[in-house]
KETITOR-936325 format. One line per field, with one value per atom (N, C-alpha, C): residue number from 1; atom name; x, z, y negated. Coordinates in pm, 1 decimal. Last residue first. Layout:
// residues N
pos: (NUM_...)
site: (CA_...)
c1: (X_...)
c3: (Z_...)
c2: (Y_...)
END
This chain:
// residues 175
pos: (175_175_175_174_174_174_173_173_173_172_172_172_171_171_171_170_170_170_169_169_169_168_168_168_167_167_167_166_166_166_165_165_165_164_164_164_163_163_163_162_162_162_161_161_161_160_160_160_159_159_159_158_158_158_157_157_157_156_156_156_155_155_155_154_154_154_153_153_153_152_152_152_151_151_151_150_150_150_149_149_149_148_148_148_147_147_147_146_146_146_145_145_145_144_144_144_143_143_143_142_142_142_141_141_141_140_140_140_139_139_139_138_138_138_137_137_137_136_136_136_135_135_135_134_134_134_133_133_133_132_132_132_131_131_131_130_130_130_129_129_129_128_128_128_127_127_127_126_126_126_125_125_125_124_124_124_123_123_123_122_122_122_121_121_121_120_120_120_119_119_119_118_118_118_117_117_117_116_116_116_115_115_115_114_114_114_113_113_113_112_112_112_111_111_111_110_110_110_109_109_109_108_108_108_107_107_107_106_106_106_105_105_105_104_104_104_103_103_103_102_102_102_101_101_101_100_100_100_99_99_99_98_98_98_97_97_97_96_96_96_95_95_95_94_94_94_93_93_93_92_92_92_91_91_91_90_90_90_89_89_89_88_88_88_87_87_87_86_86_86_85_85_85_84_84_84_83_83_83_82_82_82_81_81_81_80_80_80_79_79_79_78_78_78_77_77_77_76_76_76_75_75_75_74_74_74_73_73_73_72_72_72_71_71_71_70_70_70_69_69_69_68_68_68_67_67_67_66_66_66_65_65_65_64_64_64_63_63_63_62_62_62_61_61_61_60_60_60_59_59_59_58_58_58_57_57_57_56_56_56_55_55_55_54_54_54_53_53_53_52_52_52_51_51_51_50_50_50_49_49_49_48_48_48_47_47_47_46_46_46_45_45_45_44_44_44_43_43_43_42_42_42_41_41_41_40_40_40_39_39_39_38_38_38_37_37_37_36_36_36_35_35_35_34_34_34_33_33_33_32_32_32_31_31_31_30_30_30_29_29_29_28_28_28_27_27_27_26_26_26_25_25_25_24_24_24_23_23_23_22_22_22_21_21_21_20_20_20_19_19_19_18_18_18_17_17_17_16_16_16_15_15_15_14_14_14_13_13_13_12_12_12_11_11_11_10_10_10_9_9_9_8_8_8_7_7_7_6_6_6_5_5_5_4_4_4_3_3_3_2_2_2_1_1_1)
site: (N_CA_C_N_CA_C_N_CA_C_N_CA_C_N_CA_C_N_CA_C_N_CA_C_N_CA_C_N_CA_C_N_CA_C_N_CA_C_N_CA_C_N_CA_C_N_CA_C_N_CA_C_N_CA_C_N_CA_C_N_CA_C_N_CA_C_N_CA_C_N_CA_C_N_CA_C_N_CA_C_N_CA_C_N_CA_C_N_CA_C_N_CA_C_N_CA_C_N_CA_C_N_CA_C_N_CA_C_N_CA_C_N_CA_C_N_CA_C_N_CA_C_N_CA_C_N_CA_C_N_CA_C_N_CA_C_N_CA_C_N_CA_C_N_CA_C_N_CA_C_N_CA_C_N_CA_C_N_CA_C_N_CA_C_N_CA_C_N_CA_C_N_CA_C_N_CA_C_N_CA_C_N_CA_C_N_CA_C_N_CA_C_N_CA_C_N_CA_C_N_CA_C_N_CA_C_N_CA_C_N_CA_C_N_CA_C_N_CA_C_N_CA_C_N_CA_C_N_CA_C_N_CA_C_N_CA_C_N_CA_C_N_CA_C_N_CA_C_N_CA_C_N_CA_C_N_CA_C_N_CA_C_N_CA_C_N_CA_C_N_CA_C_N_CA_C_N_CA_C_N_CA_C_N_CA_C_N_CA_C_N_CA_C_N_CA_C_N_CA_C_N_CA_C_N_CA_C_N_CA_C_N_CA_C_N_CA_C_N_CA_C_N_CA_C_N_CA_C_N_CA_C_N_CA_C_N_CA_C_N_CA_C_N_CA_C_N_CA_C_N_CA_C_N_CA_C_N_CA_C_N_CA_C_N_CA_C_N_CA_C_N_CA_C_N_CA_C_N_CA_C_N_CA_C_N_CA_C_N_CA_C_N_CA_C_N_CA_C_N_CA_C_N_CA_C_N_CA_C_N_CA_C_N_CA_C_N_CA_C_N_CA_C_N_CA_C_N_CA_C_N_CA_C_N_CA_C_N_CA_C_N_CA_C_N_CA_C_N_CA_C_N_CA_C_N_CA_C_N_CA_C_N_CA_C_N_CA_C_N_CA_C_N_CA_C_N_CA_C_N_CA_C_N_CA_C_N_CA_C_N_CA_C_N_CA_C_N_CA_C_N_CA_C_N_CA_C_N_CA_C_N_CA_C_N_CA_C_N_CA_C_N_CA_C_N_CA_C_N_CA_C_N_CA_C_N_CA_C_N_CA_C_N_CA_C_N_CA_C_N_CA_C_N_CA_C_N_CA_C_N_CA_C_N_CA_C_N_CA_C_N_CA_C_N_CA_C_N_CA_C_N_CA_C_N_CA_C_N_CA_C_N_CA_C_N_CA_C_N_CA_C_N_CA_C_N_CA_C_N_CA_C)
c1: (-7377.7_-7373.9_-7519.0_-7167.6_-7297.8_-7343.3_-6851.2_-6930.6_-7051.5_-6570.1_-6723.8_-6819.4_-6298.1_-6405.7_-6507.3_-6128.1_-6198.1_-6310.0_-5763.4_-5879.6_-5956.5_-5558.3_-5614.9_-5747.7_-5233.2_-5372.0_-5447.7_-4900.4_-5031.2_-5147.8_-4678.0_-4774.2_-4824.8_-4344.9_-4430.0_-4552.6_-4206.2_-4215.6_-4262.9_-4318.7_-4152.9_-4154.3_-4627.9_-4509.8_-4378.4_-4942.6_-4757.9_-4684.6_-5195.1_-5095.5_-4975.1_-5362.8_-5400.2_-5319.6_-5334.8_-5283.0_-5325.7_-5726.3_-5576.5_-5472.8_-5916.3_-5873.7_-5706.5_-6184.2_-6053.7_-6035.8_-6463.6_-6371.4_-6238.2_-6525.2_-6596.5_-6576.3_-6461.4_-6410.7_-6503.2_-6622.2_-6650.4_-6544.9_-6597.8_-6591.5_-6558.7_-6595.5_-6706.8_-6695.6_-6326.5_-6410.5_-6567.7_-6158.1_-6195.4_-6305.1_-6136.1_-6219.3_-6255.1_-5959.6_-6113.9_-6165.4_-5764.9_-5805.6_-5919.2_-5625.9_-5728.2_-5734.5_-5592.8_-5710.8_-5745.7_-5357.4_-5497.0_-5603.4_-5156.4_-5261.0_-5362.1_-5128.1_-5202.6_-5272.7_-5136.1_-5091.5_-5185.2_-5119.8_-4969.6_-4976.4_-5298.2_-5309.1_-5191.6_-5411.1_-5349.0_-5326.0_-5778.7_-5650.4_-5539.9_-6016.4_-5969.1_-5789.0_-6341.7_-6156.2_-6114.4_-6645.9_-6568.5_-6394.9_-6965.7_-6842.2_-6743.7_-7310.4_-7206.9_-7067.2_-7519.6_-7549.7_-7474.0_-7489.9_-7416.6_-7484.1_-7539.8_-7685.7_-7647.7_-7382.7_-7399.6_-7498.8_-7420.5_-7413.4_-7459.3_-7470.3_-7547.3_-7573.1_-7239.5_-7413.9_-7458.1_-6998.0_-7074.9_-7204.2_-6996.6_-7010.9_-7073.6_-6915.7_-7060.1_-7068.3_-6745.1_-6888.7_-6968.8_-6549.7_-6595.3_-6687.3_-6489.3_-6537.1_-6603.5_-6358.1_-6515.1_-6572.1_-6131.6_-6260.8_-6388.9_-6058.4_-6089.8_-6218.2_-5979.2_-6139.4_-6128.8_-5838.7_-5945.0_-6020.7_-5620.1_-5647.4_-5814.2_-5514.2_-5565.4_-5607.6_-5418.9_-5568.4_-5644.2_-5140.0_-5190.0_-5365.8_-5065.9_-5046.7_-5133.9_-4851.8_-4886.5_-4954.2_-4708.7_-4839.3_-4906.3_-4429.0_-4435.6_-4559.5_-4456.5_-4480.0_-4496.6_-4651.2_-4555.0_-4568.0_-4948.6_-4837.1_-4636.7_-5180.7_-5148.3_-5020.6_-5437.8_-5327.8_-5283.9_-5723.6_-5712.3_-5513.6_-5980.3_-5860.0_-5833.7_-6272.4_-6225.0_-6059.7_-6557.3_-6427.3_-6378.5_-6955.3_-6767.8_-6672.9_-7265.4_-7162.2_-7051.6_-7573.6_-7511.7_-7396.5_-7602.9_-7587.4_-7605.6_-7573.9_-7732.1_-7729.8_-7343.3_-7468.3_-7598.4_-7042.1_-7173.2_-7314.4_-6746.6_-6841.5_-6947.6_-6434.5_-6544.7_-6676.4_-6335.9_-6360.9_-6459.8_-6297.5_-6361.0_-6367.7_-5972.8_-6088.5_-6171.3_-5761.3_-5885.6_-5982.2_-5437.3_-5529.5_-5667.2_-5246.2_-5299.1_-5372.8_-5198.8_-5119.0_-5138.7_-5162.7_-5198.5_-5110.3_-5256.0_-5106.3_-5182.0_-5452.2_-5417.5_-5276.3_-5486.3_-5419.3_-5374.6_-5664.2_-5733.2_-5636.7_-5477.1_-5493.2_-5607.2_-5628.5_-5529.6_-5580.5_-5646.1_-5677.6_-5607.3_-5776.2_-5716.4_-5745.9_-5985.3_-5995.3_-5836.4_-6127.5_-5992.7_-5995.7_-6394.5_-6355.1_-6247.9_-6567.2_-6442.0_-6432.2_-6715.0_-6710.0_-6601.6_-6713.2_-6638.2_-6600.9_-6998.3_-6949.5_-6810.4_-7069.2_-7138.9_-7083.4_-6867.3_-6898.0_-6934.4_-6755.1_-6901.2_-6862.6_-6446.4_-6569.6_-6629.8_-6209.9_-6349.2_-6458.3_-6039.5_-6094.8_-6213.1_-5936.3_-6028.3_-6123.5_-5662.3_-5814.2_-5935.6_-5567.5_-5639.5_-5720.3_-5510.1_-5577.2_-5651.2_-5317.8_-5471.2_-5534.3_-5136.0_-5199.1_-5318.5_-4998.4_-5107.8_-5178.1_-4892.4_-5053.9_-5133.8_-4711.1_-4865.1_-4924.0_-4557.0_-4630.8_-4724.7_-4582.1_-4571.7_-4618.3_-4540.8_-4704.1_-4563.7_-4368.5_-4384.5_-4511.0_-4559.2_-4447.0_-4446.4_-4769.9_-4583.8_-4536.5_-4965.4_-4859.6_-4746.7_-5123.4_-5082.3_-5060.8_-5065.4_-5112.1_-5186.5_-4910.8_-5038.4_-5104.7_-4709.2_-4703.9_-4852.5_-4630.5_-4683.5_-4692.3_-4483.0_-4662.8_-4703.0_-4238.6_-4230.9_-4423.6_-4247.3_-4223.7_-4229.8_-4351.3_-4292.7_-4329.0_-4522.3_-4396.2_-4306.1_-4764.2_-4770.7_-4651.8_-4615.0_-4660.3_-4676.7_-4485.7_-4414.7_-4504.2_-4713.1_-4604.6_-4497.1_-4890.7_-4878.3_-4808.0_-4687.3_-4755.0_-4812.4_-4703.9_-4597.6_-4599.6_-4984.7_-4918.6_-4770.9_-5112.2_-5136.3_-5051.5_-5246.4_-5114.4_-5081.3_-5486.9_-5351.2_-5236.5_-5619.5_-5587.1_-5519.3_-5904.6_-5773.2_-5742.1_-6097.3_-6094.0_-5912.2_-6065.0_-6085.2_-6053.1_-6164.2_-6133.5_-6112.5_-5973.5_-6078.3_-6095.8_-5900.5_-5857.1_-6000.9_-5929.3_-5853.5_-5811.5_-6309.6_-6212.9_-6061.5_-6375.8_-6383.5_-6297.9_-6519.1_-6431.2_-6452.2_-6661.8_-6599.7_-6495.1_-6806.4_-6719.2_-6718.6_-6996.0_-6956.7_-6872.0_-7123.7_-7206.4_-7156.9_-6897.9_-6913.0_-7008.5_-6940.8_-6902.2_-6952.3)
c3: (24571.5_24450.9_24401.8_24847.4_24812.4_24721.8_24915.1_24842.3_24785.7_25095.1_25041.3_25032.3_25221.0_25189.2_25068.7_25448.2_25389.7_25355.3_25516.9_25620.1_25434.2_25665.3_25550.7_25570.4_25839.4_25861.3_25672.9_25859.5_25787.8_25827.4_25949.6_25951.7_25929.2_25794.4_25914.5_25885.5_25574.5_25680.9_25761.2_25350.0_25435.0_25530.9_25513.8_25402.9_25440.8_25501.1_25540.0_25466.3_25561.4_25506.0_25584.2_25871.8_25752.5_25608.7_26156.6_26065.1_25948.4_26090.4_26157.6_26105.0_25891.2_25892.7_25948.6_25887.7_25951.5_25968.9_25793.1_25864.8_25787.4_25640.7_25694.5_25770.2_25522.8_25593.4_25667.1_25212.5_25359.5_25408.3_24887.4_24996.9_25118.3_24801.7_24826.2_24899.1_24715.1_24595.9_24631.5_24915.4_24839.9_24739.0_24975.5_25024.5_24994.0_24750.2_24760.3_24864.5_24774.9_24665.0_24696.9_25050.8_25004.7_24911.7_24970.4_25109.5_25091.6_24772.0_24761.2_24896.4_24978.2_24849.2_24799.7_25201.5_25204.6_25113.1_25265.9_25150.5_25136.2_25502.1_25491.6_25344.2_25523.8_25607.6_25577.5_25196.9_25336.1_25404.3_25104.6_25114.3_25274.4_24893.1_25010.8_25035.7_24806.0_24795.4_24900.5_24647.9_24732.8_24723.7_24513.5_24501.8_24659.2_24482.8_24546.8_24517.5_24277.7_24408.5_24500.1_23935.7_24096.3_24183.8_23672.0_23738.0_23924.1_23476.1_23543.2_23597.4_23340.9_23281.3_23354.1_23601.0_23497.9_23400.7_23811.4_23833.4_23665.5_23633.2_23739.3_23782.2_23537.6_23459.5_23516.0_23783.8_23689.8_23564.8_23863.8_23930.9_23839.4_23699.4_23731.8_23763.8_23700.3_23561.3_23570.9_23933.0_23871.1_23780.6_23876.7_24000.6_23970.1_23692.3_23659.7_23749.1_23822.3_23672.8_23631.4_24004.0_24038.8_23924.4_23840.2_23923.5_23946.6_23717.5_23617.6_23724.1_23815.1_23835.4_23752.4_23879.7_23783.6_23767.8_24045.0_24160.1_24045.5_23839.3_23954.9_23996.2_23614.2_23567.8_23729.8_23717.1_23637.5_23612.3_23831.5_23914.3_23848.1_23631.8_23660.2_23745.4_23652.4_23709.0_23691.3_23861.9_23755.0_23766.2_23905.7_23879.4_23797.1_24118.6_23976.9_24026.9_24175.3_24207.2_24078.6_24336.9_24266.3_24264.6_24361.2_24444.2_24301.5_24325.2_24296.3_24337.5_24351.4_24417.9_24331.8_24369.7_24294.7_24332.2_24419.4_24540.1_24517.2_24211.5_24282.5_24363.6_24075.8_24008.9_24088.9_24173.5_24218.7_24179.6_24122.2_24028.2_24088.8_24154.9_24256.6_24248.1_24017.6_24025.6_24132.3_23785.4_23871.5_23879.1_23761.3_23794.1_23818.4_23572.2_23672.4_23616.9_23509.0_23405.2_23573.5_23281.6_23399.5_23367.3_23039.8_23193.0_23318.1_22765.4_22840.6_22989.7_22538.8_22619.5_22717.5_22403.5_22344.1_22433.1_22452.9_22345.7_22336.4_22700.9_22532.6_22438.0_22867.7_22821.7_22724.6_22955.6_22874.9_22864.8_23133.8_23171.2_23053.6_23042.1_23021.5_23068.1_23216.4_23130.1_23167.9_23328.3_23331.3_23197.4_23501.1_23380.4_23423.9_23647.5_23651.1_23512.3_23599.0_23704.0_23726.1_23326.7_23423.8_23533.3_23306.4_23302.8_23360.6_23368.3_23408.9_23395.6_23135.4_23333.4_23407.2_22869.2_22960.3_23078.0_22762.8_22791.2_22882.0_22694.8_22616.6_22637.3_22856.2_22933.6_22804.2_22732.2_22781.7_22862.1_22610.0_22521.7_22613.0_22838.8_22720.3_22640.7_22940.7_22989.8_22876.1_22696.5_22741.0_22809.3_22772.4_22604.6_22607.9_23022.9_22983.0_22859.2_22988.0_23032.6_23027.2_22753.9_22762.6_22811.8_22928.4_22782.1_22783.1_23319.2_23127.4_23008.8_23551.7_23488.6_23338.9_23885.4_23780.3_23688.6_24226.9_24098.6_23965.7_24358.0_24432.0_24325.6_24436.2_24350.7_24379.8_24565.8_24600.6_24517.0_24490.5_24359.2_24429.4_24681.3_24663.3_24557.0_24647.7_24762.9_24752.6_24365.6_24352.4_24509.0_24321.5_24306.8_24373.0_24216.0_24291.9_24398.9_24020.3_24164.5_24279.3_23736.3_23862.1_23987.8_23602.1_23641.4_23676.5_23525.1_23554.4_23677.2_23348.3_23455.5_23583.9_23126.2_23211.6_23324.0_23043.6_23103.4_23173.7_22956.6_23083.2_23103.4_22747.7_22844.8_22989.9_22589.7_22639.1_22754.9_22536.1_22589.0_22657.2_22334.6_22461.1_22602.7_22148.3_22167.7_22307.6_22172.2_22174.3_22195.6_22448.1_22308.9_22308.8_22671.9_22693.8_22516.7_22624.9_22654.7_22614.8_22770.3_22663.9_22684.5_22893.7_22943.6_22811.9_22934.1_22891.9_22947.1_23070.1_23054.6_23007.4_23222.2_23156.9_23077.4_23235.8_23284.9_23134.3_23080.0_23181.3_23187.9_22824.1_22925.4_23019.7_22683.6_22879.8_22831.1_22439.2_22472.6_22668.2_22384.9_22279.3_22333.4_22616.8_22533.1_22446.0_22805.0_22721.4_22662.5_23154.2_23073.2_22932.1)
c2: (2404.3_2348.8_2265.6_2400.2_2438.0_2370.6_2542.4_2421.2_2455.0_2627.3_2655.8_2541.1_2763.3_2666.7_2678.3_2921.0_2980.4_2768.8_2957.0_2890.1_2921.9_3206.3_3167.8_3104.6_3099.2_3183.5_3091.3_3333.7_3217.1_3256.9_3430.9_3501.3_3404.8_3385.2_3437.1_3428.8_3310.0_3216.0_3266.0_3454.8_3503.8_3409.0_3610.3_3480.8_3508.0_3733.7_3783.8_3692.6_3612.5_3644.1_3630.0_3556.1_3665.6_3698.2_3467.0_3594.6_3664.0_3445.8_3414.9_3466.7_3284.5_3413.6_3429.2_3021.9_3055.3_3259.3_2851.4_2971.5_2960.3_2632.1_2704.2_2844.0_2327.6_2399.9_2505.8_2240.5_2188.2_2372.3_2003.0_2191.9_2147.0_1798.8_1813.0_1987.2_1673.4_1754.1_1808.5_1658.4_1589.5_1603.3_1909.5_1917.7_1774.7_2056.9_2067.7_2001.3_1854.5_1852.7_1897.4_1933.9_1786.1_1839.5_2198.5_2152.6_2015.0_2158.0_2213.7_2218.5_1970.0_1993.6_2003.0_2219.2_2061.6_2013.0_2522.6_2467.9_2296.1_2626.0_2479.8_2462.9_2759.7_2672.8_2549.0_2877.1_2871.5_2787.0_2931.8_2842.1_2880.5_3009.9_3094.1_2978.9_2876.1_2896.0_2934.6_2915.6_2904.6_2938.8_2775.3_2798.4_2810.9_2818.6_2793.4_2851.8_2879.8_2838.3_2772.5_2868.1_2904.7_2827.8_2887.4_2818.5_2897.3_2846.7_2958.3_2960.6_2567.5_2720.5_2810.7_2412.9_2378.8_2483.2_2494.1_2464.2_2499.0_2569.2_2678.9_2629.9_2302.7_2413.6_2546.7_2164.7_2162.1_2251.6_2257.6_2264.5_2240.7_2222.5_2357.3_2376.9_1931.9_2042.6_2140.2_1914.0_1892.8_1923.1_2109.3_2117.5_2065.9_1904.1_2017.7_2110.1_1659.0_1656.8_1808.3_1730.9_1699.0_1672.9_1844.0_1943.7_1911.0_1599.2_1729.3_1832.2_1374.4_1379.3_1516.4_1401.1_1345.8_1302.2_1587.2_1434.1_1342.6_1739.1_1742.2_1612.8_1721.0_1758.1_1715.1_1819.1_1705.0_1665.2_2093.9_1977.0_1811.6_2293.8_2174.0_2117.2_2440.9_2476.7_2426.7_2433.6_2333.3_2330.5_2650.2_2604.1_2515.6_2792.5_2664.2_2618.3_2985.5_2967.0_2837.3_3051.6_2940.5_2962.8_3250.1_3249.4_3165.8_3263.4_3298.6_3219.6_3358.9_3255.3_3295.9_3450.2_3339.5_3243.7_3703.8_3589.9_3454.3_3861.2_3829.5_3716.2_3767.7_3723.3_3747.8_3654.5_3776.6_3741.8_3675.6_3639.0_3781.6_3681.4_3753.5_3716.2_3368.3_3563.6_3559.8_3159.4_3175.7_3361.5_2974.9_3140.8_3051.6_2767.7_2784.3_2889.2_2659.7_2735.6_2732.4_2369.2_2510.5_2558.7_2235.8_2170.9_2327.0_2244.1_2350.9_2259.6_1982.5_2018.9_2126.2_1835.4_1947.3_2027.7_1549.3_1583.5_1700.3_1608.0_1643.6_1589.0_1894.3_1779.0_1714.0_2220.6_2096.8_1991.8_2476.1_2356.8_2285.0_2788.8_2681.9_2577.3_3005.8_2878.3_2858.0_3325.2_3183.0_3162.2_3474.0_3413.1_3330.8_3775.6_3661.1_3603.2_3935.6_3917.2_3845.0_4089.1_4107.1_4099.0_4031.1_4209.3_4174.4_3860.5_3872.1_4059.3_3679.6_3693.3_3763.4_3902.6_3780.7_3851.0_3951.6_3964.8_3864.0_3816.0_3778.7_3848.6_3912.2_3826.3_3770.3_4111.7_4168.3_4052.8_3992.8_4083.2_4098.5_3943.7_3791.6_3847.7_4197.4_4074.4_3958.8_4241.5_4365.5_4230.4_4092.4_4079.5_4172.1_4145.2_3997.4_3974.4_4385.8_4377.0_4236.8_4340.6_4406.3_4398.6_4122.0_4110.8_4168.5_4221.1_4282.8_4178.0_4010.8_4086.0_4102.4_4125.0_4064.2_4134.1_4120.9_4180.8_4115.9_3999.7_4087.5_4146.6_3779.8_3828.5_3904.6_3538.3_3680.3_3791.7_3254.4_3367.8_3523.4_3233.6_3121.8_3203.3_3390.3_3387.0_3318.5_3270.7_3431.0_3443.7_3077.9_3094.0_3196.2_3132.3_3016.9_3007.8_3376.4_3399.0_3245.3_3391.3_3235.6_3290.1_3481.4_3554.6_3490.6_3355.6_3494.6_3567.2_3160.0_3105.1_3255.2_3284.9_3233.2_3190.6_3424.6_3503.2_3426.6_3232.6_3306.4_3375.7_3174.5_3043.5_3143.5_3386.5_3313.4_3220.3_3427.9_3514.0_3465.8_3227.6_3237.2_3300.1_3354.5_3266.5_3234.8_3453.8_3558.2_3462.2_3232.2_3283.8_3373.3_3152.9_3246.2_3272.3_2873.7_3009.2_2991.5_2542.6_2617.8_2802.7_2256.0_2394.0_2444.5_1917.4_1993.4_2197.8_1595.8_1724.0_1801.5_1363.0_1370.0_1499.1_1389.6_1259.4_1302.3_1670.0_1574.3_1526.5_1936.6_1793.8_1714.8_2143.8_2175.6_2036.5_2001.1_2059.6_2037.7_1850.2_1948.9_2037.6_1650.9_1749.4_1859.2_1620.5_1631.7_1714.6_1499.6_1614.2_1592.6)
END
């Protein structure tokens, strides 16, 4: 990681801009996600322009932060949570998109994950990270568990897909 900056390997983090607003509104409002998102409606201009205002608050008051994932020539490839941010426990819930498939398979998912940990160890001073994954999303189950997250429950039936009933397997990485 970069002493000046959130980088790694091929990609960096950077906070949420006003510019910003286009880029998540299209990602926001890709019904292609929104089943892996758990998403059931489209997001407003406004409310993603209240969001990007409000995501400059500290962690520790909102209890979630999203980064930009880009390139370091500067290309927005995705974006990575951390929510459910519990400062006595010292843990939070990981979500991370990379939302081209053209961008996919690249190594921008896995220097981000790693990005994360060590930003969540070293900044945050986390105890542990965790991801909530569905069972057919393959992908993302190698990616974390490539990444050092260990399989630690299983929630049967626990999303409704138009495919039928998914179970949501639960991983967790002790930092």
């Amino acid at each position: 990681m970069s002493s000046k900056k959130l980088e790694f390997g091929k990609i960096r983090f950077r906070a949420l801009e006003p510019d910003d607003i286009d880029l998540l509104y299209e990602w926001e409002n890709d019904a292609k996600i929104w089943e892996v998102s758990n998403t059931f409606e489209p997001f407003s201009k406004y409310i993603l322009a209240k969001y990007i205002k409000e995501s400059q608050r500290d962690i520790y008051e909102a209890k979630e932060v999203r980064m930009i994932i880009e390139t370091l020539e500067g290309t927005a490839v995705g974006a990575i949570d951390l929510f459910d941010f519990d400062p006595f426990h010292l843990r939070a819930g990981v979500g991370i998109l990379i939302h081209d498939e053209k961008d996919r398979k690249l190594g921008y998912a896995t220097d981000a994950l790693q990005l994360l940990c060590t930003y969540a160890t070293n900044y945050l001073r986390l105890h542990q990270l965790y991801a909530n994954i569905t069972e057919d999303n393959l992908p993302s189950i190698q990616l974390f568990t490539s990444n050092g997250f260990e399989l630690c429950g299983t929630k049967k039936d626990w999303r409704n897909t138009l495919n039928g009933w998914n179970a949501e397997l639960m991983f967790q990485k002790i930092l």
